[in-house]
N, C-alpha and C positions, 0 to 999 in steps of 0.2 A: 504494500500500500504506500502513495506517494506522500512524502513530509506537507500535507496540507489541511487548511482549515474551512469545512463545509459551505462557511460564507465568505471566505475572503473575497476580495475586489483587485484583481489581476489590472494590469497597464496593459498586457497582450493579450484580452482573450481572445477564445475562437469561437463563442456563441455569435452564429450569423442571424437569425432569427428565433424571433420566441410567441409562440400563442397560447391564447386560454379561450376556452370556446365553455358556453353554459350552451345545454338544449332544453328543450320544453316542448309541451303540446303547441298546438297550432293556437295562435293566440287572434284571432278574427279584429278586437278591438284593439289591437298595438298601434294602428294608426292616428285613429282620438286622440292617443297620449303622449304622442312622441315629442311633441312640440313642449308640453310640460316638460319633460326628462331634458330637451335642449338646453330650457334657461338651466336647469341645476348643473350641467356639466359643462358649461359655456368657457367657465375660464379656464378649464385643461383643454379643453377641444375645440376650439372658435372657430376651425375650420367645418363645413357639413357639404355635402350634399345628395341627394336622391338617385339611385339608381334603377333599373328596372332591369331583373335577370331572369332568360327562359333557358331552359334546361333543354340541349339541343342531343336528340338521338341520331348517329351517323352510321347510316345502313348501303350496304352495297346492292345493289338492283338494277333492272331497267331504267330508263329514263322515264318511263311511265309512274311505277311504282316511287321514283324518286319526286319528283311532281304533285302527285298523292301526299305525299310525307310531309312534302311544301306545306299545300293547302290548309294540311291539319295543324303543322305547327303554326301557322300564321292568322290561327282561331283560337289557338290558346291561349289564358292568361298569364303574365309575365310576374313575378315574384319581387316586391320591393325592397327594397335594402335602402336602409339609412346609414348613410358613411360621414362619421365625424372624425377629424385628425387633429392632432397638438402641432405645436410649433415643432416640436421634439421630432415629429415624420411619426408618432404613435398612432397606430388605425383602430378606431371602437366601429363596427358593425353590427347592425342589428336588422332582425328581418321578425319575421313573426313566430319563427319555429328555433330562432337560434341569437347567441349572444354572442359575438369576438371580439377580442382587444389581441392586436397583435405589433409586433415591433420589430425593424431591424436594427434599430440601434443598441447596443448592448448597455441596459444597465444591472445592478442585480436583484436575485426577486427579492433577496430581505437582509436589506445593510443599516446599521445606525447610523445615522448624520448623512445623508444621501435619498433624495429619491427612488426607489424602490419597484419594480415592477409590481410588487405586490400592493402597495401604497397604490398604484395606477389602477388596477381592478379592484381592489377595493372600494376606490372613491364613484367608479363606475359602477362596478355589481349592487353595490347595495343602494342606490337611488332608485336602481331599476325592478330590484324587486320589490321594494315599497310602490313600487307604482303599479306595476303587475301585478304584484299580489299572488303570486304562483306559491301555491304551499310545497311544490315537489321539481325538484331537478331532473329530468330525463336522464341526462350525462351529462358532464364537469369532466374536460382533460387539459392536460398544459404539456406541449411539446414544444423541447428544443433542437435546435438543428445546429450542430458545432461542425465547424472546417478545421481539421485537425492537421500539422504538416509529415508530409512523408521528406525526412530530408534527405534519402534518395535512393533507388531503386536494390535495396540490401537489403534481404530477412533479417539479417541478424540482428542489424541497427534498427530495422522496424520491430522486430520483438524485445529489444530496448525499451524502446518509448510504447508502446502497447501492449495488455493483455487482451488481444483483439477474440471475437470469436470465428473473424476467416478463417478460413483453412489451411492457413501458412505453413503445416507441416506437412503439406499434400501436394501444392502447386505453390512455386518458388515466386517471391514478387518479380523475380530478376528475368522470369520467363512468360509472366502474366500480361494481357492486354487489359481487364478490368475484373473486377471481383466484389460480389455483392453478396449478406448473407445477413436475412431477418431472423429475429425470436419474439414471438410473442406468448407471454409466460402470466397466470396467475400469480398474483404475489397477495402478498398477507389481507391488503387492505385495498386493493386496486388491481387495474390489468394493467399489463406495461410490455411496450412494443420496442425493441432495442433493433436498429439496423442499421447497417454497417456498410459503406460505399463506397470504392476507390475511384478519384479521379486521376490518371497518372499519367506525367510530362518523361521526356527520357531520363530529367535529370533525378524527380522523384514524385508531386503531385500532394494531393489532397486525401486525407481519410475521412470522409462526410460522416458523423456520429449524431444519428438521428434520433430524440429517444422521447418518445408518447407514452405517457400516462394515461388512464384516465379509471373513470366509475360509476355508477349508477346509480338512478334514484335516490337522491340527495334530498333532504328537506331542507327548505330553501336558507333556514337559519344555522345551515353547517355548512353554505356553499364555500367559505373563506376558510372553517379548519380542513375540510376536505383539500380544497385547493391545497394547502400545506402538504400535507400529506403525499402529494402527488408530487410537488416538487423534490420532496426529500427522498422520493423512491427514483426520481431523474438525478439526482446529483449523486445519490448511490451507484448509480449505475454509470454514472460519468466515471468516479471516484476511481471503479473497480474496472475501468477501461484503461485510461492514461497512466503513465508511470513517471518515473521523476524526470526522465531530462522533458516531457511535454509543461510537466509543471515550468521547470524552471523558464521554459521558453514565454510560458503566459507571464511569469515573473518580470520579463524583461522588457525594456517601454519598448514602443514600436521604434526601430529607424538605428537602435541601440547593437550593436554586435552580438551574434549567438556564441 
């Protein structure tokens, strides 16, 4: 296990994005209310605007049969999404079946003296189920997607810096074009989805370490310890992926020598 502490705040991370989605039943009157929920979260988010998304199915066919498909998708109605953004480039979305707040910028989810991702869904989730009024969560998950470096096309130095779950002792990186390998495992208090990505250049590339949480049927007044939960079962599973020289590298500002 790497010399690290759960919450530390890194100068180099490799978190490229981060979301947290709530679901719910179908909520018919989210419309009525949205304009309320705006003034409350106005001064994080003063960006807004309306989208309209139809869910497109792509079928191979006739040109006849395609035609067809036309017709009927262009009689269908279209699903609304309210999109509010901060100064920060943070995204809150909302629709009537689903809640997200997502980010590419890295902050972390729960630091003292710092804004907090978690501070950020917080001050969002809970206006919104006061206004909802939803007694039950569908699903609650927070996935992060970290770009990890291969610094360069060696097993050996790659099972250095990772306890990956590839299959490094089967196919060599030195001979590999790309390599990808999911788990999705029950775990104590959640399900949790770890997968594993190579992007690779000649000289060495990228280990994409994607990792989803999530659970179900939440009452709506455990949405934020749930959330917890979930992140501590994603940072475990960071923890027990990286090894010390990846630590040291987050350790190090950007632009600074490895």
């Amino acid at each position: 296990m790497p010399e690290q502490n759960a919450h530390e705040v890194f100068p180099n991370p490799v978190v490229k994005s981060v979301a947290f989605e709530v679901r719910f039943p179908n909520l018919f009157f989210i419309e009525t209310r949205i304009g309320e929920f705006q003034v409350q979260i106005m001064k994080e988010f003063p960006q807004s605007e309306l989208l309209h998304r139809r869910n497109i199915m792509l079928l191979a066919g006739s040109a006849d049969n395609l035609q067809e498909l036309a017709k009927q998708q262009a009689g269908e109605t279209t699903d609304k999404v309210w999109v509010f953004k901060s100064n920060a480039g943070t995204k809150l979305e909302i629709s009537s079946k689903n809640f997200v707040v997502s980010s590419e910028q890295h902050f972390s989810y729960k630091h003292e003296g710092e804004k907090s991702f978690r501070s950020v869904i917080k001050g969002a989730i809970e206006p919104f189920i006061r206004m909802v009024a939803i007694p039950l969560a569908l699903r609650i998950g927070l996935r992060y997607v970290n770009e990890c470096p291969i610094f360069d096309r060696n097993t050996k130095r790659f099972n250095e810096c990772y306890n990956s779950i590839l299959p490094m002792s089967r196919f060599k990186l030195e001979r590999v074009a790309n390599m990808d390998c999911a788990v999705v495992a029950n775990m104590e208090h959640c399900q949790f989805r770890h997968l594993e990505s190579m992007r690779l250049t000649p000289e060495g590339g990228q280990l994409v370490l994607d990792l989803d949480a999530w659970t179900e049927n939440v009452p709506s007044e455990n949405v934020m310890a749930s959330t917890d939960v979930l992140y501590e079962t994603i940072s475990a599973g960071f923890r027990n992926t990286v090894k010390q020289p990846i630590i040291d590298y987050m350790r190090t500002p950007r632009g600074a020598k490895q």
